[in-house]
MIROMI-887848 format. One record per residue (C-alpha): residue number from 1; residue in one letter; chain; x, y, z. Coordinates in nm, 3 decimals. Layout:
// MIROMI-887848
+-----+----+----+---------+---------+---------+
!   i ! aa ! ch !      xx !      yy !      zz !
+-----+----+----+---------+---------+---------+
! NUM !  a !  A !       X !       Y !       Z !
...
+-----+----+----+---------+---------+---------+
END
This chain:
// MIROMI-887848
+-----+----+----+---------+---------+---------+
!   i ! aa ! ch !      xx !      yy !      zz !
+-----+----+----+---------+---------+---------+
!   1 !  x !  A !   9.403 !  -3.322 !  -5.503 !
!   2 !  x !  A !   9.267 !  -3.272 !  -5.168 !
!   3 !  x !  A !   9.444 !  -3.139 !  -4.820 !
!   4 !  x !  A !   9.294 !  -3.118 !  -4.449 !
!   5 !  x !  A !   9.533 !  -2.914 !  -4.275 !
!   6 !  x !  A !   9.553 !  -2.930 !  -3.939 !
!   7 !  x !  A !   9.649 !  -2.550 !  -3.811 !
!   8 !  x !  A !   9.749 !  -2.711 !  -3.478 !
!   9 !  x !  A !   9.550 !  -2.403 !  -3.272 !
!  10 !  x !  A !   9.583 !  -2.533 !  -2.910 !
!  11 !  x !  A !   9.244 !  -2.628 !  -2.719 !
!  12 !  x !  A !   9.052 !  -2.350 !  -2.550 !
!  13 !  x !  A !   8.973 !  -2.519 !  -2.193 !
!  14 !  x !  A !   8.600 !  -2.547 !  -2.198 !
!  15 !  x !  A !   8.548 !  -2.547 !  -2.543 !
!  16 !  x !  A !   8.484 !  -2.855 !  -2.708 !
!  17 !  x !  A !   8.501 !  -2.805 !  -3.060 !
!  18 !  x !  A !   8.636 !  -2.959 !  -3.378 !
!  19 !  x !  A !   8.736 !  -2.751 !  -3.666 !
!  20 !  x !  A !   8.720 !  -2.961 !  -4.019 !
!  21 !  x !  A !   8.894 !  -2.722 !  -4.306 !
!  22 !  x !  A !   8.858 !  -2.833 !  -4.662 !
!  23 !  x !  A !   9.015 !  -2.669 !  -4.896 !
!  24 !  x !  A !   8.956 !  -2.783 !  -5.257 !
!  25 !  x !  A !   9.264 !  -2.627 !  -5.416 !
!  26 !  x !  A !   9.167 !  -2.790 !  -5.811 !
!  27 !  x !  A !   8.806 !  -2.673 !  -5.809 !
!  28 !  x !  A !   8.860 !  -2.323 !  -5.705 !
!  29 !  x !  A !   8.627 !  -2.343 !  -5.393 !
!  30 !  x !  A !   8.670 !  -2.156 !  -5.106 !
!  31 !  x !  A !   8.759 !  -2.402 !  -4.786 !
!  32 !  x !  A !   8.507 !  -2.537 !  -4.562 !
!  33 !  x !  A !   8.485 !  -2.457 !  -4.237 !
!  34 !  x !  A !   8.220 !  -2.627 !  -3.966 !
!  35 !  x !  A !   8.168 !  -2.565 !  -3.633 !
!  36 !  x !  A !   7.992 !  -2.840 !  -3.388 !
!  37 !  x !  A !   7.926 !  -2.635 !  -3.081 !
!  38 !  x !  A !   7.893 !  -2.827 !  -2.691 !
!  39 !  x !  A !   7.617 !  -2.605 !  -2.583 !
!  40 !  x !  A !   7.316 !  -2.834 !  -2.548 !
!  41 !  x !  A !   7.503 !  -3.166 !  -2.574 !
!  42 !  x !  A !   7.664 !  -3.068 !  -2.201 !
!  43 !  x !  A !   7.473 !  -3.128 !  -1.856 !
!  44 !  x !  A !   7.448 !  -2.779 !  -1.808 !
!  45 !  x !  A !   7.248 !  -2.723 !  -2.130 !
!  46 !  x !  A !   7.050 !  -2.986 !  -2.113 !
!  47 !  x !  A !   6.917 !  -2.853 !  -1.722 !
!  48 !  x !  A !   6.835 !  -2.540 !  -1.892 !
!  49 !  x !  A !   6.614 !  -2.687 !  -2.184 !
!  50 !  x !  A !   6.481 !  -2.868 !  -1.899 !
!  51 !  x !  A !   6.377 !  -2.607 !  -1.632 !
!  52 !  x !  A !   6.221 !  -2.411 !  -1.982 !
!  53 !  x !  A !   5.965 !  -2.666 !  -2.012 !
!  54 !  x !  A !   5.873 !  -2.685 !  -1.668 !
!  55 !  x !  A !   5.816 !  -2.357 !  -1.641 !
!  56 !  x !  A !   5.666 !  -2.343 !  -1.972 !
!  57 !  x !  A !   5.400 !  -2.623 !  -1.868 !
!  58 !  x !  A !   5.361 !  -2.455 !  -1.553 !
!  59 !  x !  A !   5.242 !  -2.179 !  -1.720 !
!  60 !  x !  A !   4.996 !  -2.311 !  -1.938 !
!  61 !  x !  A !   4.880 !  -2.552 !  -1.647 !
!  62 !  x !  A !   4.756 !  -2.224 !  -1.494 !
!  63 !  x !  A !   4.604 !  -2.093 !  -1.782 !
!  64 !  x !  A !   4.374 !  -2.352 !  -1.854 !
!  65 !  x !  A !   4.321 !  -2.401 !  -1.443 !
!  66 !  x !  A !   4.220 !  -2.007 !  -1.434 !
!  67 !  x !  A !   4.046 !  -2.068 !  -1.761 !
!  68 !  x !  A !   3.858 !  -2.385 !  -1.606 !
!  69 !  x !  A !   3.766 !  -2.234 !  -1.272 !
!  70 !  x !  A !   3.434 !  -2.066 !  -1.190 !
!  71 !  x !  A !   3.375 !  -1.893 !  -0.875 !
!  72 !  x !  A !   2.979 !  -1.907 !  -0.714 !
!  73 !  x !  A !   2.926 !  -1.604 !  -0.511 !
!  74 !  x !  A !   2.671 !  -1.550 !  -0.269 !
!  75 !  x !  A !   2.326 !  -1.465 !  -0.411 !
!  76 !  x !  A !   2.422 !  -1.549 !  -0.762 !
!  77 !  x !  A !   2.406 !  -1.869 !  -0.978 !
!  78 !  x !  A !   2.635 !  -1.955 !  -1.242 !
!  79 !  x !  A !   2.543 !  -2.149 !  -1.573 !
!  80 !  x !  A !   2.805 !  -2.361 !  -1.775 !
!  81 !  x !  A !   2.668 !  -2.387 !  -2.179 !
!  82 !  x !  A !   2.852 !  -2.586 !  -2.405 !
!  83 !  x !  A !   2.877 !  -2.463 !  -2.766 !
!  84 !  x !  A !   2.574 !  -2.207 !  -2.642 !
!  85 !  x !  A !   2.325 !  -2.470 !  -2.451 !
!  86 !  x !  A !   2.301 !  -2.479 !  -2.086 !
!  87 !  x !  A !   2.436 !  -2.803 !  -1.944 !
!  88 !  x !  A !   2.431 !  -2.738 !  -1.593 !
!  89 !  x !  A !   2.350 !  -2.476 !  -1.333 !
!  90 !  x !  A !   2.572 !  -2.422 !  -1.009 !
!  91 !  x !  A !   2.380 !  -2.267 !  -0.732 !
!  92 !  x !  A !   2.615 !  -2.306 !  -0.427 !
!  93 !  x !  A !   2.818 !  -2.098 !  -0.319 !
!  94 !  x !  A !   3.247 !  -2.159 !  -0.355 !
!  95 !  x !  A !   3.492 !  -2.300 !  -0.672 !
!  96 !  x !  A !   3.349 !  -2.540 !  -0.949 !
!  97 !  x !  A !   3.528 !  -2.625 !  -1.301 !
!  98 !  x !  A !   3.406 !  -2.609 !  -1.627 !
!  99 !  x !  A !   3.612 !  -2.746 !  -1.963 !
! 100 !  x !  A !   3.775 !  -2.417 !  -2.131 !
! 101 !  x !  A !   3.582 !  -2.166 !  -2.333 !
! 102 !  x !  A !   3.514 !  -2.195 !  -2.624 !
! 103 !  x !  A !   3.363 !  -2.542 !  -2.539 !
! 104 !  x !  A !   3.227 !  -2.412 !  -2.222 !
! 105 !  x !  A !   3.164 !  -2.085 !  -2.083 !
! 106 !  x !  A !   2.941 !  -1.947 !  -1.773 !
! 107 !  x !  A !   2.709 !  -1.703 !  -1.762 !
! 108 !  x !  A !   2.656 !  -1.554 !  -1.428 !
! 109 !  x !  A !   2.280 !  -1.486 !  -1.301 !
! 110 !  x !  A !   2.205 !  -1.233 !  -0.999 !
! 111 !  x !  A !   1.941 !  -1.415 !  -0.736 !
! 112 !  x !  A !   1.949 !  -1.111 !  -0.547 !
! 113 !  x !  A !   1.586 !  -0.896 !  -0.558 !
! 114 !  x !  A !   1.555 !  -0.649 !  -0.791 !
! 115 !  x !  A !   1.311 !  -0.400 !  -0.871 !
! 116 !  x !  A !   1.178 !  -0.207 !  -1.206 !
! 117 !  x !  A !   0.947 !   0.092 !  -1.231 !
! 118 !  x !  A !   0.725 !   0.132 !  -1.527 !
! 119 !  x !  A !   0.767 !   0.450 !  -1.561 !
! 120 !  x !  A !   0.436 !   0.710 !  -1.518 !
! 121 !  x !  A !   0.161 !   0.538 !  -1.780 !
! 122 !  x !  A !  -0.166 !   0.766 !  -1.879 !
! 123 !  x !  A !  -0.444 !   0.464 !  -1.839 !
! 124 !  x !  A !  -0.807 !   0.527 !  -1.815 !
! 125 !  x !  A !  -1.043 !   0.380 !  -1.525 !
! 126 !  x !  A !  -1.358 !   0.265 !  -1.554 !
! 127 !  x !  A !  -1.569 !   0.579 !  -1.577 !
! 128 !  x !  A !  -1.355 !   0.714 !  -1.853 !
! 129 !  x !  A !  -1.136 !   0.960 !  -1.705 !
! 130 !  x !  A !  -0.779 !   0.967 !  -1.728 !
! 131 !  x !  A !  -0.489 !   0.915 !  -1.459 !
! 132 !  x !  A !  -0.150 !   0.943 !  -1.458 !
! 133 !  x !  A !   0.030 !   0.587 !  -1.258 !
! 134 !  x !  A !   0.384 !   0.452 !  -1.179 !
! 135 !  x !  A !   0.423 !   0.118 !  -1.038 !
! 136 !  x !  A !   0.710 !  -0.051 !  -0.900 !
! 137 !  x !  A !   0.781 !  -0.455 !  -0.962 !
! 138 !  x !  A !   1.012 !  -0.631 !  -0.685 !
! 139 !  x !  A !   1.153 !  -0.970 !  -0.869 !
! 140 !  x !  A !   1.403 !  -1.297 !  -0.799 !
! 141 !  x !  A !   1.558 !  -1.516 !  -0.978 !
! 142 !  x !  A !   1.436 !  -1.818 !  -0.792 !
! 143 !  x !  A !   1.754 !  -2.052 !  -0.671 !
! 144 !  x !  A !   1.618 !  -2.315 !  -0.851 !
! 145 !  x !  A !   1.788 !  -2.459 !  -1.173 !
! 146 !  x !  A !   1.481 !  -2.553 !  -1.377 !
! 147 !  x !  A !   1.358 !  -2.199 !  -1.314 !
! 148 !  x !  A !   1.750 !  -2.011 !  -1.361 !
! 149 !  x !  A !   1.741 !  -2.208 !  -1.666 !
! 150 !  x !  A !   1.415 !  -2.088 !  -1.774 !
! 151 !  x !  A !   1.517 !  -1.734 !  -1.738 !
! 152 !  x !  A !   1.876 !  -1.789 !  -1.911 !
! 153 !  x !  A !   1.679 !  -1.924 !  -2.233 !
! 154 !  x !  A !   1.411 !  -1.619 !  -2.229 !
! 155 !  x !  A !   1.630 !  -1.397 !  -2.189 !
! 156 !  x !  A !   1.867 !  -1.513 !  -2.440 !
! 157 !  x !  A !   2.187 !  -1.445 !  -2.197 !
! 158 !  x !  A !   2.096 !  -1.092 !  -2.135 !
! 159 !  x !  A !   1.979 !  -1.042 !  -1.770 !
! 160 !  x !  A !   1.879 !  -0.713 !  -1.786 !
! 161 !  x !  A !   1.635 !  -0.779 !  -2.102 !
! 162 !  x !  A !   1.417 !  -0.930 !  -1.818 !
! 163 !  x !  A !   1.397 !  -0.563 !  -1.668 !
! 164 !  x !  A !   1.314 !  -0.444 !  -2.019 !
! 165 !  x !  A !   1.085 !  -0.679 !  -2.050 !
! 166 !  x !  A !   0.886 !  -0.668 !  -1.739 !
! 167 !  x !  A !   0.873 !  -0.256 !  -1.748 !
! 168 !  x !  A !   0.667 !  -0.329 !  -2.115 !
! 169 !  x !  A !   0.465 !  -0.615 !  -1.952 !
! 170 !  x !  A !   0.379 !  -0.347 !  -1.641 !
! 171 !  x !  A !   0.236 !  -0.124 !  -1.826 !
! 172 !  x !  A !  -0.006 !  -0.317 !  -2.057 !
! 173 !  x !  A !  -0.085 !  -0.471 !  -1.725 !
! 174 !  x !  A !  -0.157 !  -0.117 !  -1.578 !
! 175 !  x !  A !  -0.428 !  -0.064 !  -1.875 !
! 176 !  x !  A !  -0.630 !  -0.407 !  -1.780 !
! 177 !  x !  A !  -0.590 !  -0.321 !  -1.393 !
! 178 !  x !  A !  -0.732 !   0.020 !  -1.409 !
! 179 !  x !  A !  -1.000 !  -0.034 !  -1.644 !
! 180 !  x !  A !  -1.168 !  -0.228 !  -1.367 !
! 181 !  x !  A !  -1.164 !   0.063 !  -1.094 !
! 182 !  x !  A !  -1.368 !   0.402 !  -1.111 !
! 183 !  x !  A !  -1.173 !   0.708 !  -1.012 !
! 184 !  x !  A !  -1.310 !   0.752 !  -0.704 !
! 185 !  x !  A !  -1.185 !   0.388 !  -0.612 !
! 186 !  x !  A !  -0.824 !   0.554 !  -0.620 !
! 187 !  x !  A !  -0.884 !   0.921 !  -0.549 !
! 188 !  x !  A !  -1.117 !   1.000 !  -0.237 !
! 189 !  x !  A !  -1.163 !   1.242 !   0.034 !
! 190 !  x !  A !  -1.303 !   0.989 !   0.208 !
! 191 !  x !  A !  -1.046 !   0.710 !   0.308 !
! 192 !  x !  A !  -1.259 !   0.411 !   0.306 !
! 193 !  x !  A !  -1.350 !   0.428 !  -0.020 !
! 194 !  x !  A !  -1.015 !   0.415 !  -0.152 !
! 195 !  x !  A !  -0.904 !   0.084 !  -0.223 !
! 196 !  x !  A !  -0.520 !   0.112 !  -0.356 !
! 197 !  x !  A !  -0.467 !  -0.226 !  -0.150 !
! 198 !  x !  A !  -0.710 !  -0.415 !  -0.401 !
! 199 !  x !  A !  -0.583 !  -0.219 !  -0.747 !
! 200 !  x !  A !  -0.245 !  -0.337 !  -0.628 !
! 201 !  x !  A !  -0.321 !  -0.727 !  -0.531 !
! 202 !  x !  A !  -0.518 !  -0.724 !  -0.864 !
! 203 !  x !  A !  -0.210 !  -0.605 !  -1.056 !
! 204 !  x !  A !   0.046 !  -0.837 !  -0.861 !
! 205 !  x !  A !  -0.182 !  -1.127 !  -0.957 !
! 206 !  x !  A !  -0.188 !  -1.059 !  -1.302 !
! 207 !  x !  A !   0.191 !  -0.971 !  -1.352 !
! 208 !  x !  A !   0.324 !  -1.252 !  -1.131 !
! 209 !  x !  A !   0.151 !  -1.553 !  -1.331 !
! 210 !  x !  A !   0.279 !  -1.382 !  -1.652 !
! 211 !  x !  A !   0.614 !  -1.362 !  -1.546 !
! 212 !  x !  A !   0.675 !  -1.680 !  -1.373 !
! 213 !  x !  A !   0.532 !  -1.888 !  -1.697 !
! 214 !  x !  A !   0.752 !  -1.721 !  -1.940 !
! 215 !  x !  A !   1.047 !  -1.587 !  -1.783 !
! 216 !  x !  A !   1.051 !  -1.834 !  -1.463 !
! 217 !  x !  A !   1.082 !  -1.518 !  -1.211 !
! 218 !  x !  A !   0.918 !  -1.498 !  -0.919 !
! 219 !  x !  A !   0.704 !  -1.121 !  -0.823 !
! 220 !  x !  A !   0.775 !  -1.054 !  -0.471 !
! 221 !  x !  A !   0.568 !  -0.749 !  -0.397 !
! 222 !  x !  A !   0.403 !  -0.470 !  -0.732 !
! 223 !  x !  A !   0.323 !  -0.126 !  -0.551 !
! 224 !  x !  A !   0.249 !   0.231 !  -0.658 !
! 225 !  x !  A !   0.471 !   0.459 !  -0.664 !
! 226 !  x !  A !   0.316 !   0.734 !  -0.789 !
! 227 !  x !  A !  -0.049 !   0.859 !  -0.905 !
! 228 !  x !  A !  -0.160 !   1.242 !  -1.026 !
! 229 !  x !  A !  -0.410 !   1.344 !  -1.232 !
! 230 !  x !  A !  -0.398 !   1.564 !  -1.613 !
! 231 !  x !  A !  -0.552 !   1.874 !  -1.632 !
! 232 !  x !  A !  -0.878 !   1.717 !  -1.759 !
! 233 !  x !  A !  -0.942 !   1.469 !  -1.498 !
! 234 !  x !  A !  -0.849 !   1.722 !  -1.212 !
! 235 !  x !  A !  -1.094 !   1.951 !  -1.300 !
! 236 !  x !  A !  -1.355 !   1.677 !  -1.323 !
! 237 !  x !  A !  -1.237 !   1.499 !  -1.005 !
! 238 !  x !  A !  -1.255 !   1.860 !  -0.803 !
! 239 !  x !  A !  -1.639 !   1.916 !  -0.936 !
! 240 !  x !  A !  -1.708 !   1.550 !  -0.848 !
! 241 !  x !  A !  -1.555 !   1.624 !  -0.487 !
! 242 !  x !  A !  -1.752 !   1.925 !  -0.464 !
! 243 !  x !  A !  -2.083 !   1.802 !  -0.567 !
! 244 !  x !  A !  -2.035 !   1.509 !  -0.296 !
! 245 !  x !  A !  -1.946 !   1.761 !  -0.030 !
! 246 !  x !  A !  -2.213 !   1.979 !  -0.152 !
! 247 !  x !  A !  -2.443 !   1.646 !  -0.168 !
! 248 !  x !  A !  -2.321 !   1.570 !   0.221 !
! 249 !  x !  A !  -2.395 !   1.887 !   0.351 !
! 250 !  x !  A !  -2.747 !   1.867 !   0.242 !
! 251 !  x !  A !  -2.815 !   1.540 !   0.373 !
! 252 !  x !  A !  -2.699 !   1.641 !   0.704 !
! 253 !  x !  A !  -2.854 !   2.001 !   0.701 !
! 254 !  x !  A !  -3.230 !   1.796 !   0.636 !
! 255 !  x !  A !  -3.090 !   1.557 !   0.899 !
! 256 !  x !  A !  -3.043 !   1.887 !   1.109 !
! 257 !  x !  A !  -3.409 !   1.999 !   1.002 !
! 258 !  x !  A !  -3.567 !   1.653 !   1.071 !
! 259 !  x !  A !  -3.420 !   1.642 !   1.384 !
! 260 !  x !  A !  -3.527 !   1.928 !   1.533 !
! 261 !  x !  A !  -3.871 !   1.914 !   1.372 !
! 262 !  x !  A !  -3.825 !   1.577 !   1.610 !
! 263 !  x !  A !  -3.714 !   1.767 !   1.916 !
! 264 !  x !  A !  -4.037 !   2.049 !   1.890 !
! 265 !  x !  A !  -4.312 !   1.748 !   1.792 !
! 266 !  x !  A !  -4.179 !   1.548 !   2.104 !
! 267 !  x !  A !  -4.146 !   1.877 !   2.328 !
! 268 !  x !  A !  -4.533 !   2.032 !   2.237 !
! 269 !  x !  A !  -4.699 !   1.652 !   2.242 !
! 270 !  x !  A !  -4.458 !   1.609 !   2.619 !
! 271 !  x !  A !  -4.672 !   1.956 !   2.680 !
! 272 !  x !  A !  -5.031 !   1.933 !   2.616 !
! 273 !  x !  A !  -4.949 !   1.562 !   2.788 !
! 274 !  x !  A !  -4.819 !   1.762 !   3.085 !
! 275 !  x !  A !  -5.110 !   2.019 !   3.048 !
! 276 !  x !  A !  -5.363 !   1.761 !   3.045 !
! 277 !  x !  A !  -5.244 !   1.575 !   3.330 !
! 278 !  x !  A !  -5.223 !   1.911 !   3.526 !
! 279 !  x !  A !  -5.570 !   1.955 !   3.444 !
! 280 !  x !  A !  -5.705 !   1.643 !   3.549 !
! 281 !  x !  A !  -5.499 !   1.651 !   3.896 !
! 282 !  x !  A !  -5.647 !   2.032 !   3.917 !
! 283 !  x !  A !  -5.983 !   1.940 !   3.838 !
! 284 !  x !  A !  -5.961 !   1.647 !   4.038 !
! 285 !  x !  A !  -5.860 !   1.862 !   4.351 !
! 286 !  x !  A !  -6.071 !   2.075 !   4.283 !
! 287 !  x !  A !  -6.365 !   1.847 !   4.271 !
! 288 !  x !  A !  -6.224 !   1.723 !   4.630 !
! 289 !  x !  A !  -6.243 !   2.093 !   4.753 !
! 290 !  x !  A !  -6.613 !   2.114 !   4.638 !
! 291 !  x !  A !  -6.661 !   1.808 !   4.801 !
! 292 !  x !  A !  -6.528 !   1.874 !   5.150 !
! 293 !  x !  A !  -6.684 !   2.203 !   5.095 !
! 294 !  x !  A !  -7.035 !   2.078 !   5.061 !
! 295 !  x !  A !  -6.972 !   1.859 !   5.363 !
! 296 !  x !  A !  -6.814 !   2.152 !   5.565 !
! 297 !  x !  A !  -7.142 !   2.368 !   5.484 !
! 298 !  x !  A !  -7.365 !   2.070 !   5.508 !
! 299 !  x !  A !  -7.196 !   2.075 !   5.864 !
! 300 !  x !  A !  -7.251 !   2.390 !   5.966 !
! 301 !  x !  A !  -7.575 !   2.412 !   5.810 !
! 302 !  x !  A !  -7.702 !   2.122 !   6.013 !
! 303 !  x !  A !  -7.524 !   2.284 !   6.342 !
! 304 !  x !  A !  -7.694 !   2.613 !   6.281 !
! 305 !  x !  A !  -7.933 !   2.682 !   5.971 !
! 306 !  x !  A !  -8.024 !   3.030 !   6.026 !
! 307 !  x !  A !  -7.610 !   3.118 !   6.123 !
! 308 !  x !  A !  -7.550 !   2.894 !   5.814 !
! 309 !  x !  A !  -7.791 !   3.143 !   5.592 !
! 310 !  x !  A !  -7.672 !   3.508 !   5.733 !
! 311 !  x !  A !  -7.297 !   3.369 !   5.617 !
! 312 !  x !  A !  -7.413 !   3.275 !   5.272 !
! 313 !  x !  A !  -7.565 !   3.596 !   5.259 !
! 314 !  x !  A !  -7.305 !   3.772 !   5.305 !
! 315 !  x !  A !  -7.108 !   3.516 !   5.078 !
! 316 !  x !  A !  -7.290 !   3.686 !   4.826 !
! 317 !  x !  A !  -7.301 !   4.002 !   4.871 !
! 318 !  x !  A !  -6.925 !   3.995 !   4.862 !
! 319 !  x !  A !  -6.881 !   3.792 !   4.552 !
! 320 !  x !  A !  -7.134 !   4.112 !   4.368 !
! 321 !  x !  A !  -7.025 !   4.385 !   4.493 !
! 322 !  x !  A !  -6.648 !   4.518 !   4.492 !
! 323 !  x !  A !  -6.522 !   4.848 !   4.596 !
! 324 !  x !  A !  -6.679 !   5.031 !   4.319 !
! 325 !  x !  A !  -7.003 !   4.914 !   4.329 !
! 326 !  x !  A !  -7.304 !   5.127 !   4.394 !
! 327 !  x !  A !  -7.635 !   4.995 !   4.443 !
! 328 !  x !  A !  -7.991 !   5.116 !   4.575 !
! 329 !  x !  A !  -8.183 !   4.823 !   4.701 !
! 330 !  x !  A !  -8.420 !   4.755 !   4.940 !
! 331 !  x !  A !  -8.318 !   4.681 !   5.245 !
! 332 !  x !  A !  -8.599 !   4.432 !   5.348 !
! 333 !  x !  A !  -8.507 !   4.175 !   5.087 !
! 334 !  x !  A !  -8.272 !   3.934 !   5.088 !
! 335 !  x !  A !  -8.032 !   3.921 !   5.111 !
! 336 !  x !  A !  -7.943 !   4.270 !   5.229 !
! 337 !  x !  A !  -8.240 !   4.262 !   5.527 !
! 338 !  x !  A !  -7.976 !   4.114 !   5.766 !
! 339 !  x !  A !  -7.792 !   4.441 !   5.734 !
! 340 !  x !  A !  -8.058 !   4.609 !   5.891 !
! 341 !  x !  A !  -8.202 !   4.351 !   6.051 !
! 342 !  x !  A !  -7.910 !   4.115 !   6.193 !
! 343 !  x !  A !  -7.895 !   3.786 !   6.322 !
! 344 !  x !  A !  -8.251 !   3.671 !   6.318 !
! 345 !  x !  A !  -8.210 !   3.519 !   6.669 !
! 346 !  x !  A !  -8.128 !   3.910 !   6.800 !
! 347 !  x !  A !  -8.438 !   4.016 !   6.638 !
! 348 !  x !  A !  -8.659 !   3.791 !   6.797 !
! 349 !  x !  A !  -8.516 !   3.852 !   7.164 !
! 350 !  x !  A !  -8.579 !   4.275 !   7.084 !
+-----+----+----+---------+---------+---------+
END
């Protein structure tokens, strides 16, 4: 036989409950007792499950807006894959969206220039001696997709494997370059015959059309940064250095010899030219004095022959006899008579 008892407690303002006892006094049960609470059958509760799920969506709204966002930056380039595979490749600057990983995810790639060394390489030049060279590579990205693309898939999502890369690449490309150059090409005393310019166009050619097919970069500028020589090569390069200085200073000393050789030929030939014509103005005056001469004594000859004769005479007597001079001639000869004699007009008028 059953019972519901009603225990009569009075109502609790607020609390909206029903209390259902059974107590099953023949089957030896203990009573049942159920509660049916108000809490979320009330306004109030239902506002509260309410505001949980806004706040709840809310929240995962902004997770998979931050999760779908990508931000450009300046000088960089962003590219969306999906599942791996490039899709698309944002280049401009500011906020794009992208589905959430792991159907899409970006991989950001610097545009910025960047440069790798080589690190020094021991390459041999054309002659077959040894140097020791470090060259410096200064690369872009290129802000075009096809190309940012390019480089993505070669590098296999590892930007700096490009560096890697290009510093192997630099070097094998330092073995071709210098094979094509003698030593003296690079190391010189004299500056015009060093021609770093060309070994370094030569090596930008080569490394830029490399580089641009398979990795889609683009070589701005390849210079050296440093170049020394081993032990070996200096010692070779220092006896080739001295042998050319030794080599100029003997070209110069028999340019030296030849030119004054020059100087003395032209100086005796200007002499015995200037000797010559000295004698033929001498002899030429002097063939003018003999001249007037004979026409002087013709002169006085013709003006008084016998004047003309005593003054010859004596002419002659002074060009043979000088201060020293002792002779015993006679005195009625000539030409010594007119002496003793005088003036043959005197004579006559004794």
């Amino acid at each position: 036989m059953d019972s519901v008892r009603d225990h009569g407690h009075p109502p609790i303002p607020g609390d909206d409950h029903d209390h259902d006892h059974g107590h099953d006094h023949e089957g030896g049960l203990p009573f049942l007792h159920h509660h049916h609470h108000g809490d979320t059958a009330g306004p109030a509760g239902r506002g509260r499950l309410i505001l949980r799920f806004v706040v709840a969506t809310l929240i995962l709204a902004g997770a998979g807006l931050a999760a779908s966002a990508v931000m450009v930056s300046a000088g960089q380039a962003v590219v969306v894959t999906e599942f791996g595979d490039p899709v698309r490749v944002l280049t401009q600057p500011g906020l794009a969206w992208k589905i959430p990983a792991p159907i899409e995810t970006a991989i950001p790639v610097d545009l910025r220039l960047r440069t790798t060394s080589s690190g020094v390489q021991d390459v041999g030049t054309r002659d077959g001696l040894r140097i020791l060279v470090q060259a410096f590579v200064a690369w872009r990205v290129p802000a075009e997709p096809a190309a940012i693309t390019q480089f993505l898939r070669a590098v296999r999502g590892d930007p700096d494997e490009a560096a890697r890369q290009l510093r192997s690449f630099v070097g094998s490309a330092l073995q071709v370059t210098a094979s094509s150059f003698d030593l003296a090409d690079l190391v010189n005393t004299d500056p015009t015959k060093v021609h770093i310019a060309a070994f370094e166009a030569r090596l930008q050619a080569q490394i830029a059309v490399q580089m641009r097919r398979i990795y889609g970069i683009a070589v701005s500028r390849v210079g050296i940064e440093r170049l020394s020589l081993p032990e070996t090569t200096l010692a070779a390069t220092v006896a080739r250095m001295r042998s050319e200085r030794e080599t100029v200073a003997a070209e110069r000393t028999a340019e030296g010899l030849r030119a004054a050789a020059e100087i003395r030929s032209e100086a005796a030939r200007d002499s015995r030219i200037t000797v010559a014509e000295a004698q033929t103005e001498a002899a030429g005056i002097e063939a003018e004095s003999r001249k007037q001469a004979a026409e002087i004594q013709a002169k006085a000859y013709s003006g008084d022959p016998e004047l003309y004769m005593m003054l010859r005479s004596l002419d002659t007597l002074s060009a043979m006899i000088g201060p020293s001079t002792r002779l015993v001639l006679r005195t009625d000869a000539a030409p010594f008579n007119v002496l003793v004699q005088g003036p043959p007009g005197e004579a006559t008028s004794k």
